[in-house]
OpenMM code with the backbone's topology and positions (N, CA, C; nanometers):
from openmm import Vec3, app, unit

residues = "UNK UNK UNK UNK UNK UNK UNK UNK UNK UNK UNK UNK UNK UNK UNK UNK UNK UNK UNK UNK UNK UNK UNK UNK UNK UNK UNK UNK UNK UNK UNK UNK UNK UNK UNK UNK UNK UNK UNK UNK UNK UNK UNK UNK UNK UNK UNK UNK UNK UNK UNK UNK UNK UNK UNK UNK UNK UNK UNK UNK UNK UNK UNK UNK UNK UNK UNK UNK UNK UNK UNK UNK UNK UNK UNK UNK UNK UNK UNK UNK UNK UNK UNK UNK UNK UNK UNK UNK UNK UNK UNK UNK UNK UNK UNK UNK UNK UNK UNK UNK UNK UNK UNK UNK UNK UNK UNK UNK UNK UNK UNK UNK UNK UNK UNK UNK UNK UNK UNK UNK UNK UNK UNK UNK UNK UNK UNK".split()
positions = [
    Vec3(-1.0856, 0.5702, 1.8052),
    Vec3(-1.0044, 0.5119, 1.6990),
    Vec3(-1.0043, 0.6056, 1.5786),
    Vec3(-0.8818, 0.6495, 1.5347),
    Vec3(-0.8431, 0.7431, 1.4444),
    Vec3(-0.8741, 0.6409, 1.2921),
    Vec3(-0.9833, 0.6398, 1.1839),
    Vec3(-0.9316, 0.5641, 1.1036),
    Vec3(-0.9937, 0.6611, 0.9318),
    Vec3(-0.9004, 0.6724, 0.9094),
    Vec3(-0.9363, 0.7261, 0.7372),
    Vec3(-1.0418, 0.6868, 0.6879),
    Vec3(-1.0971, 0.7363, 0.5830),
    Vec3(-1.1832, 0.6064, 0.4774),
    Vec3(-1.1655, 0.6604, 0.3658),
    Vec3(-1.1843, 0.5643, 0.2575),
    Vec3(-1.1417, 0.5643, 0.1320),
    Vec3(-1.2988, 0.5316, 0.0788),
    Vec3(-1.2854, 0.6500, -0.0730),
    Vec3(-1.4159, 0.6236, -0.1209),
    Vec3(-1.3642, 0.6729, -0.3276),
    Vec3(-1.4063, 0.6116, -0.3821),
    Vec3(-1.3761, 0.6737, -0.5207),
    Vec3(-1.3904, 0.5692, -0.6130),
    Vec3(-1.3345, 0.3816, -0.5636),
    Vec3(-1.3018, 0.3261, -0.6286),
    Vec3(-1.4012, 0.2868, -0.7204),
    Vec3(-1.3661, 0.2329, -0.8405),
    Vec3(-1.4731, 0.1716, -0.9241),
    Vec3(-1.3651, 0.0998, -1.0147),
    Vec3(-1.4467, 0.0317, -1.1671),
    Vec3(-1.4295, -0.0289, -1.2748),
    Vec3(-1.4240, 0.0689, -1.3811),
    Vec3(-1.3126, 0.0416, -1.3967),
    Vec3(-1.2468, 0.1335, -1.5101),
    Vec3(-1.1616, 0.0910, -1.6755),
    Vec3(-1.2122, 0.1578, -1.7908),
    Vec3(-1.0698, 0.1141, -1.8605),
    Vec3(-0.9786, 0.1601, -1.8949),
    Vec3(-0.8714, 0.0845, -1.9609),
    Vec3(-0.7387, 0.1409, -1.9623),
    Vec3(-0.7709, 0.2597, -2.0176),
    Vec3(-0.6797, 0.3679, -2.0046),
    Vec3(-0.6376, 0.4734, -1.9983),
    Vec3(-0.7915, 0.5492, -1.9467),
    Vec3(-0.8524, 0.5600, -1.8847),
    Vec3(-0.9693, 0.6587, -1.7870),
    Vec3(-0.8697, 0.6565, -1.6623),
    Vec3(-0.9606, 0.7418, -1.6065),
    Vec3(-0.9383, 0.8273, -1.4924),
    Vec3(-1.0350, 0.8175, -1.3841),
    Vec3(-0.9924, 0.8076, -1.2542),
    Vec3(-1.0514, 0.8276, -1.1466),
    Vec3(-1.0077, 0.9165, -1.0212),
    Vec3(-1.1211, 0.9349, -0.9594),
    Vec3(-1.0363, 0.9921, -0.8194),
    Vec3(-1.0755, 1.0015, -0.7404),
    Vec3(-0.9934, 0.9079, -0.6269),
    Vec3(-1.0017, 0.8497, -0.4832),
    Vec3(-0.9972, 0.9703, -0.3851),
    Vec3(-1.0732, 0.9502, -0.3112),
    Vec3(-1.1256, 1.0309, -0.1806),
    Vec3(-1.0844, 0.9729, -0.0460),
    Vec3(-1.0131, 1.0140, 0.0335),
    Vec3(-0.9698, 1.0072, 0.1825),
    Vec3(-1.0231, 1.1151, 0.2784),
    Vec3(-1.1113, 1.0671, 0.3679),
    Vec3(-1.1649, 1.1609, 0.4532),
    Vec3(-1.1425, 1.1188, 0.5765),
    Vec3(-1.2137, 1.1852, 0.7066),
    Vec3(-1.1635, 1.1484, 0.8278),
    Vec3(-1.3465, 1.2375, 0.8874),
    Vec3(-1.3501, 1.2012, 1.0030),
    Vec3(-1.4424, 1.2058, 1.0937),
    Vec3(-1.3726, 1.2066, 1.2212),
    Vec3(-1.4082, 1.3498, 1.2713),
    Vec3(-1.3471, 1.3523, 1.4249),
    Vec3(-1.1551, 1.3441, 1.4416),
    Vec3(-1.1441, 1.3733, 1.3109),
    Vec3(-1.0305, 1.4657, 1.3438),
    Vec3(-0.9292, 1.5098, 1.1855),
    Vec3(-0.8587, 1.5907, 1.1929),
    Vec3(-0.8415, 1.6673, 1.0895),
    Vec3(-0.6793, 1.6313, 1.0034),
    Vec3(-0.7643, 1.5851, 0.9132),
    Vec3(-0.6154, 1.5379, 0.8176),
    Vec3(-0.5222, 1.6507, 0.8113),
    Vec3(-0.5563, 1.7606, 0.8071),
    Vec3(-0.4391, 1.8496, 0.7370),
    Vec3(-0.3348, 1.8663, 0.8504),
    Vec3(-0.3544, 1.7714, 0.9960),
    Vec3(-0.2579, 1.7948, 1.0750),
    Vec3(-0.1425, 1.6298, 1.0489),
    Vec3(-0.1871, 1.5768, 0.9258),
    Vec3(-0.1094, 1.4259, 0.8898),
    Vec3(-0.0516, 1.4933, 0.7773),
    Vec3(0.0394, 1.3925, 0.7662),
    Vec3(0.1137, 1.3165, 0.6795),
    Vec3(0.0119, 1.2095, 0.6005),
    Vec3(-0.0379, 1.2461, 0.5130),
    Vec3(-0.1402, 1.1374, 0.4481),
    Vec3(-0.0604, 1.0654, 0.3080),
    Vec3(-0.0524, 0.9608, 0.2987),
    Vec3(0.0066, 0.8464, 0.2175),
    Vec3(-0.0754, 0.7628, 0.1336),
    Vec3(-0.1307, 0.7749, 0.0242),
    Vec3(-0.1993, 0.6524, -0.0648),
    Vec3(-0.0837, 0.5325, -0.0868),
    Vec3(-0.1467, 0.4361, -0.0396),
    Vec3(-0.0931, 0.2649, -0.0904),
    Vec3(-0.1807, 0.2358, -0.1558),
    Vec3(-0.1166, 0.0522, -0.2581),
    Vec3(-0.2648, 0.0068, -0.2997),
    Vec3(-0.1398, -0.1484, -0.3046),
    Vec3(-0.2664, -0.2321, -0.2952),
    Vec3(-0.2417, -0.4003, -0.2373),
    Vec3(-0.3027, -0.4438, -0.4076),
    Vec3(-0.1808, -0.4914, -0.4582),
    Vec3(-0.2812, -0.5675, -0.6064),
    Vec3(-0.2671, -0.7664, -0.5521),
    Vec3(-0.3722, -0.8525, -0.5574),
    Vec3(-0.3622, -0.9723, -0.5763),
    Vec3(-0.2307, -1.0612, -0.5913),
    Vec3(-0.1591, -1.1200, -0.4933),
    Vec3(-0.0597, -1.1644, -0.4726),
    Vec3(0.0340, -1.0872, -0.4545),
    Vec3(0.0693, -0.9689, -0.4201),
    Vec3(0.1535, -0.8404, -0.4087),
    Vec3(0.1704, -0.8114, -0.2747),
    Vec3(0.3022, -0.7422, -0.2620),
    Vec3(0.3185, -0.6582, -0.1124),
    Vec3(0.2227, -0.5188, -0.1301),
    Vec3(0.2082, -0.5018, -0.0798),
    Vec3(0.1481, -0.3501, -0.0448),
    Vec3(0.2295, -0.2600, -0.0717),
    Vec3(0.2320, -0.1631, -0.1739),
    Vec3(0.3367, -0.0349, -0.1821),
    Vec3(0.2866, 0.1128, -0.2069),
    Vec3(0.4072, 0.2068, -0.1782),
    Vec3(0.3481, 0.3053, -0.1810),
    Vec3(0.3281, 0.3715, -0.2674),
    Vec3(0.2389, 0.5006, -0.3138),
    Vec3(0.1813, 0.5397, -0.4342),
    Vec3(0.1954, 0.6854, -0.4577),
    Vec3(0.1505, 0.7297, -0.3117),
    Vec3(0.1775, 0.9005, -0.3784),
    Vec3(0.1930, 0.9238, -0.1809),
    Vec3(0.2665, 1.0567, -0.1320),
    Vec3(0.2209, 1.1198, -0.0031),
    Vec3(0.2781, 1.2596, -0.0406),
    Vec3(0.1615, 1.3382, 0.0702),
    Vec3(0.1926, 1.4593, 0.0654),
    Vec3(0.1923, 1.5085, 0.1985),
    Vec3(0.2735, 1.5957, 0.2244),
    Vec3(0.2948, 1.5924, 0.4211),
    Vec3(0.2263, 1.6712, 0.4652),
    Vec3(0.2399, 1.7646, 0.6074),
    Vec3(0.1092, 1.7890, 0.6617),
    Vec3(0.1793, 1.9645, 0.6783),
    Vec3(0.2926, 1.9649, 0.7148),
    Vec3(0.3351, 2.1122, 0.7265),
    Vec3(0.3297, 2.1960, 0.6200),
    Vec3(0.3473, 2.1879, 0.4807),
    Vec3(0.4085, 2.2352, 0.3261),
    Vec3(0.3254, 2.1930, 0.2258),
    Vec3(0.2710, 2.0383, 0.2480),
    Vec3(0.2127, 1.9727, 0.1133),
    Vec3(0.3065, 1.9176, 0.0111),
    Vec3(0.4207, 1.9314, 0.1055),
    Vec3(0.5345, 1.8484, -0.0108),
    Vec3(0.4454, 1.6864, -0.0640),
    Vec3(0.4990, 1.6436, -0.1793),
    Vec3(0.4337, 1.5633, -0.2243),
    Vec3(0.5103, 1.5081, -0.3314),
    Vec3(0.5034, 1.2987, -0.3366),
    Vec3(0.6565, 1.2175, -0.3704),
    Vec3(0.5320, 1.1259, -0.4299),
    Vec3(0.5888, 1.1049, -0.5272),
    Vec3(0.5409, 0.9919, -0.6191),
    Vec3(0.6096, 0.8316, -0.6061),
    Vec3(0.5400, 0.7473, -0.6203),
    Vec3(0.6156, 0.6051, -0.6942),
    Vec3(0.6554, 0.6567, -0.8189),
    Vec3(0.8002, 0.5643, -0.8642),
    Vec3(0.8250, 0.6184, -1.0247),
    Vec3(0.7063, 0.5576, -1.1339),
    Vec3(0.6218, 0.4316, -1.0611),
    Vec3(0.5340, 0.4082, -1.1473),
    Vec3(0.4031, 0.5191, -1.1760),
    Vec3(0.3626, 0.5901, -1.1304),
    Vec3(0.2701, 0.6838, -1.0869),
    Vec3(0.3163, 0.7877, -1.1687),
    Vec3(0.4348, 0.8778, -1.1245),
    Vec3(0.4964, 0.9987, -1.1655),
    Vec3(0.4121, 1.0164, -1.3190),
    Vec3(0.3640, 1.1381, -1.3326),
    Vec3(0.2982, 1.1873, -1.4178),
    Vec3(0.1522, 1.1667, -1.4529),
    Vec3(0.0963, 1.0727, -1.3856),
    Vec3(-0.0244, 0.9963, -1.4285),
    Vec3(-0.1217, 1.0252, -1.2953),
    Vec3(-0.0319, 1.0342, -1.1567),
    Vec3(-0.1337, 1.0239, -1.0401),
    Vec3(-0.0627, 1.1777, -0.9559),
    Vec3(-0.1982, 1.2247, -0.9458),
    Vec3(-0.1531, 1.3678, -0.8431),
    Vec3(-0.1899, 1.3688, -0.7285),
    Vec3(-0.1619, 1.3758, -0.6287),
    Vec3(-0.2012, 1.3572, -0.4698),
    Vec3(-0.2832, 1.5352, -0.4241),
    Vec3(-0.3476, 1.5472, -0.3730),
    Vec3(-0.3841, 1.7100, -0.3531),
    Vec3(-0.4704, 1.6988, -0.1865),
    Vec3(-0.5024, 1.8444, -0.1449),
    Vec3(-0.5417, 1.8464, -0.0327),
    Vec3(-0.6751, 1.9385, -0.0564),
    Vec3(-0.7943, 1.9117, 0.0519),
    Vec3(-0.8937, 2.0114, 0.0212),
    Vec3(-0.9516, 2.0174, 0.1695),
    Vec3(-0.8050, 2.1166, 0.2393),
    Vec3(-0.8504, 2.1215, 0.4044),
    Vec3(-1.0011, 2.1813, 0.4291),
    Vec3(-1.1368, 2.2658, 0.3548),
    Vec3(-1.2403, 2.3009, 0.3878),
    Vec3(-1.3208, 2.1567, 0.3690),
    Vec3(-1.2728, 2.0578, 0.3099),
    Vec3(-1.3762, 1.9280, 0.3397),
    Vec3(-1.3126, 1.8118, 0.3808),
    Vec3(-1.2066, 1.8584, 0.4731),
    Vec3(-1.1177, 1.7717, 0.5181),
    Vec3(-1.0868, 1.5977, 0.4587),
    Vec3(-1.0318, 1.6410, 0.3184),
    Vec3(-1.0266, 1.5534, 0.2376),
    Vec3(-0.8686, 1.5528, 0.1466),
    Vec3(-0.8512, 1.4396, 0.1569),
    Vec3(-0.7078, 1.4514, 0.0692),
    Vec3(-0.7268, 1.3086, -0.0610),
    Vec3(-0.7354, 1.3658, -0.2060),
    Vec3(-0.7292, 1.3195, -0.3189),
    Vec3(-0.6718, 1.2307, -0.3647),
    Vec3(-0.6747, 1.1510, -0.4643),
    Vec3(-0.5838, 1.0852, -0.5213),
    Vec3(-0.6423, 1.0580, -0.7238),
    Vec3(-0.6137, 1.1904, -0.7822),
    Vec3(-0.6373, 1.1767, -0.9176),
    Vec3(-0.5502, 1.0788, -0.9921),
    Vec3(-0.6199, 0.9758, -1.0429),
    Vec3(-0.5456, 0.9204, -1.1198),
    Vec3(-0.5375, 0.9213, -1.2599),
    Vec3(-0.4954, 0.9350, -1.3507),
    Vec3(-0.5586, 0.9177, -1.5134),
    Vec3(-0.4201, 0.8257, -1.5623),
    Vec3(-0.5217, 0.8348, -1.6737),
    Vec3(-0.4230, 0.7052, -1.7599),
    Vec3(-0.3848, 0.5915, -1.7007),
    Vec3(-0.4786, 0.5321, -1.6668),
    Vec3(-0.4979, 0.3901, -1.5786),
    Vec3(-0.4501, 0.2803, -1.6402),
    Vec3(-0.3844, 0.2265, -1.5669),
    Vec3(-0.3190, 0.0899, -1.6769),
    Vec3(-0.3390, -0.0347, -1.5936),
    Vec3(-0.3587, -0.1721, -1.6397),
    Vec3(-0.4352, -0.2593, -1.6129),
    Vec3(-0.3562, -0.3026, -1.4733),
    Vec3(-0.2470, -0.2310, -1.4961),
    Vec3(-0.1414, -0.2751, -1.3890),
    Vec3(-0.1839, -0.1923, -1.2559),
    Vec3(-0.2708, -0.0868, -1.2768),
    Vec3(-0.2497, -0.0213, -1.1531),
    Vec3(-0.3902, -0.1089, -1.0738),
    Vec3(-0.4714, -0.2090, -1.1076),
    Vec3(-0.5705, -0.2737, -1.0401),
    Vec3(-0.4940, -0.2918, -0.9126),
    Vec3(-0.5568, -0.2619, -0.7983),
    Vec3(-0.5504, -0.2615, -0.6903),
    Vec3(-0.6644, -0.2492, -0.5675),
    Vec3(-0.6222, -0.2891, -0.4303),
    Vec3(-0.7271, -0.2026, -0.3241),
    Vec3(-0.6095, -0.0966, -0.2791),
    Vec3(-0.6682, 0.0120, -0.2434),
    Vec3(-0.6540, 0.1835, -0.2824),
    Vec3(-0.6423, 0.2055, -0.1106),
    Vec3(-0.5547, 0.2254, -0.0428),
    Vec3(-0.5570, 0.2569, 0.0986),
    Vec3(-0.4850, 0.3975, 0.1279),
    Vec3(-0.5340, 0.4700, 0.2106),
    Vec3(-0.4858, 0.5752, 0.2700),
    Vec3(-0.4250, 0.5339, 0.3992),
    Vec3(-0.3635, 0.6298, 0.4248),
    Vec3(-0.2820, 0.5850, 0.5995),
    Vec3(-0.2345, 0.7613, 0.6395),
    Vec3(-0.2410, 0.7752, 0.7281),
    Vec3(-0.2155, 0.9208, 0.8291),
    Vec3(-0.0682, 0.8690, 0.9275),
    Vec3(-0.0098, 0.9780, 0.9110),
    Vec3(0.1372, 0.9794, 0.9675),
    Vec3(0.1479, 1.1094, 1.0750),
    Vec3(0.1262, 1.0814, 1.1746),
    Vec3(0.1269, 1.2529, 1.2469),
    Vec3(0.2382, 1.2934, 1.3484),
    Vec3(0.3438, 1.2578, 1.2854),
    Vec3(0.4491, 1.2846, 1.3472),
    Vec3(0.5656, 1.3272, 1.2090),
    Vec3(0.5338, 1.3457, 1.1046),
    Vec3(0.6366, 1.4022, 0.9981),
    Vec3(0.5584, 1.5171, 1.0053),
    Vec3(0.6467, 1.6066, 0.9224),
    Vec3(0.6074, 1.7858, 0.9187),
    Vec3(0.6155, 1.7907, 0.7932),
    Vec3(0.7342, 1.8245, 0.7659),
    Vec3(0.7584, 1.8814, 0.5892),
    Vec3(0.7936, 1.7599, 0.5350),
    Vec3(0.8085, 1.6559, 0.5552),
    Vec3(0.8207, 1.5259, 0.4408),
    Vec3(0.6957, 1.4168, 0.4671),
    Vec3(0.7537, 1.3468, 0.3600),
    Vec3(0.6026, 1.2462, 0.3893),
    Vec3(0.6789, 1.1446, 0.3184),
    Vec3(0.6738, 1.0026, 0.3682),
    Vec3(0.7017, 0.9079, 0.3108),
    Vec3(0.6224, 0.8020, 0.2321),
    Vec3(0.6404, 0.8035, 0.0929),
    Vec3(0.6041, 0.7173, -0.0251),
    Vec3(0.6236, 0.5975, -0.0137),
    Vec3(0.7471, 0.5756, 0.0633),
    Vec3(0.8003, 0.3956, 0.0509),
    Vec3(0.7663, 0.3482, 0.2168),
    Vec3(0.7981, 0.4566, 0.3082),
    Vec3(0.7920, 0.4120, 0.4419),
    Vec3(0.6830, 0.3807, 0.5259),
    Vec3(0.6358, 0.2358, 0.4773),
    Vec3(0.4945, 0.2245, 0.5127),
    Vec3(0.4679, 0.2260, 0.7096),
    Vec3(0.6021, 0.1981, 0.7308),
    Vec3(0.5898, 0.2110, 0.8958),
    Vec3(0.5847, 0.3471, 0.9887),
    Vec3(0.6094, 0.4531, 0.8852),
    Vec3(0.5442, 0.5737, 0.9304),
    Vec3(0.4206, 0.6256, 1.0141),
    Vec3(0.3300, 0.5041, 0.9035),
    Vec3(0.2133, 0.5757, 0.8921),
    Vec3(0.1072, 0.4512, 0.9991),
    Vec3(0.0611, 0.5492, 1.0776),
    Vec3(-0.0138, 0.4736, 1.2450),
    Vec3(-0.1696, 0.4102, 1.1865),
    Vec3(-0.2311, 0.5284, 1.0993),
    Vec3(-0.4082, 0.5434, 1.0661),
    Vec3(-0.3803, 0.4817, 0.9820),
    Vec3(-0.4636, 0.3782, 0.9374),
    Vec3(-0.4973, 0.3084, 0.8233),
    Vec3(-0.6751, 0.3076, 0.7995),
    Vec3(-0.6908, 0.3248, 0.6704),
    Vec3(-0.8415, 0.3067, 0.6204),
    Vec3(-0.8692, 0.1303, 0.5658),
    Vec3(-0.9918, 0.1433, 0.5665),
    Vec3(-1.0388, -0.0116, 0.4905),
    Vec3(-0.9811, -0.0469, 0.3581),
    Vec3(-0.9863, 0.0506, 0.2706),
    Vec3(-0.9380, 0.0376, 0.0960),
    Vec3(-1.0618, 0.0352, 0.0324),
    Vec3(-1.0080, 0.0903, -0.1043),
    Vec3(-1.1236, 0.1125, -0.1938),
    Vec3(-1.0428, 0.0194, -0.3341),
    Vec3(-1.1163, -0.0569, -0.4099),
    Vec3(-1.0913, -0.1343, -0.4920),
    Vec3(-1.1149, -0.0356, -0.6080),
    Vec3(-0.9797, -0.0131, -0.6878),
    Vec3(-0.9374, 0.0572, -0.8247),
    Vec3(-0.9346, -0.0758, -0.9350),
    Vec3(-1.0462, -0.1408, -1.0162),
    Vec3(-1.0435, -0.2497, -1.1169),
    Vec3(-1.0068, -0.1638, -1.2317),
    Vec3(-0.8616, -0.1656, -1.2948),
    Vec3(-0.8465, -0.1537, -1.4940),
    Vec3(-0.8738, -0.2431, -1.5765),
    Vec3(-0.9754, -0.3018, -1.6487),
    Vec3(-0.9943, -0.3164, -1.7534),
    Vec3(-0.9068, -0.3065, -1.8969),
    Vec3(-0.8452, -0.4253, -1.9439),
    Vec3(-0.7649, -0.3435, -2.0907),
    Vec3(-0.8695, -0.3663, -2.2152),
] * unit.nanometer
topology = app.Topology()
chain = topology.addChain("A")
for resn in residues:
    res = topology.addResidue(resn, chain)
    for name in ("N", "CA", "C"):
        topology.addAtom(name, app.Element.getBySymbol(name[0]), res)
């Protein structure tokens, strides 16, 4: 069983910064399409940042754009999720998902892309 894990989350206040960790065991992200979601309390699940597996192209939510950077660090087979300037709105659980069938794109909104799913890591803002 192929499954991500997510590690970073904590309690935070508005405007700090964190940053979420996606790793893998027994097999190698930089051949995905890796996608951050996050699930807030009564909410659909949406997407947040992806960056693809051929290029590193990389698509924001418009809520995100400027505030959250997605990055890759293929020697610790780990893919990022910096966030700063946290707003009470972005409280969420923090999920990664692996897509291994896109190349040069990666989908932000297309949650049916993506096969691997991790447990989630809980991102709490504080105002």
């Amino acid at each position: 069983q192929l499954q991500p894990v997510e590690s970073g989350g904590d309690l935070v206040h508005s405007g700090g910064s964190l940053r979420l960790s996606c790793t893998a065991s027994g097999f190698t992200l930089d051949y995905f399409a890796i996608g951050w979601f996050r699930q807030a309390p009564g909410k659909e699940r949406e997407g947040v940042a992806c960056i693809s597996s051929r290029n590193s192209t990389t698509l924001y939510a418009d809520s995100v754009k400027g505030r959250f950077t997605i990055s890759r660090d293929s020697a610790k087979n780990t893919v990022y999720l910096q966030m700063n300037s946290l707003k009470p709105e972005d409280t969420a659980v923090y999920y990664c998902a692996g897509d291994k069938h896109s190349g040069y794109e990666c989908g932000v909104h297309q949650q049916i892309w993506y096969t691997y799913w991790g447990q989630g890591t809980q991102v709490t803002v504080s105002s």
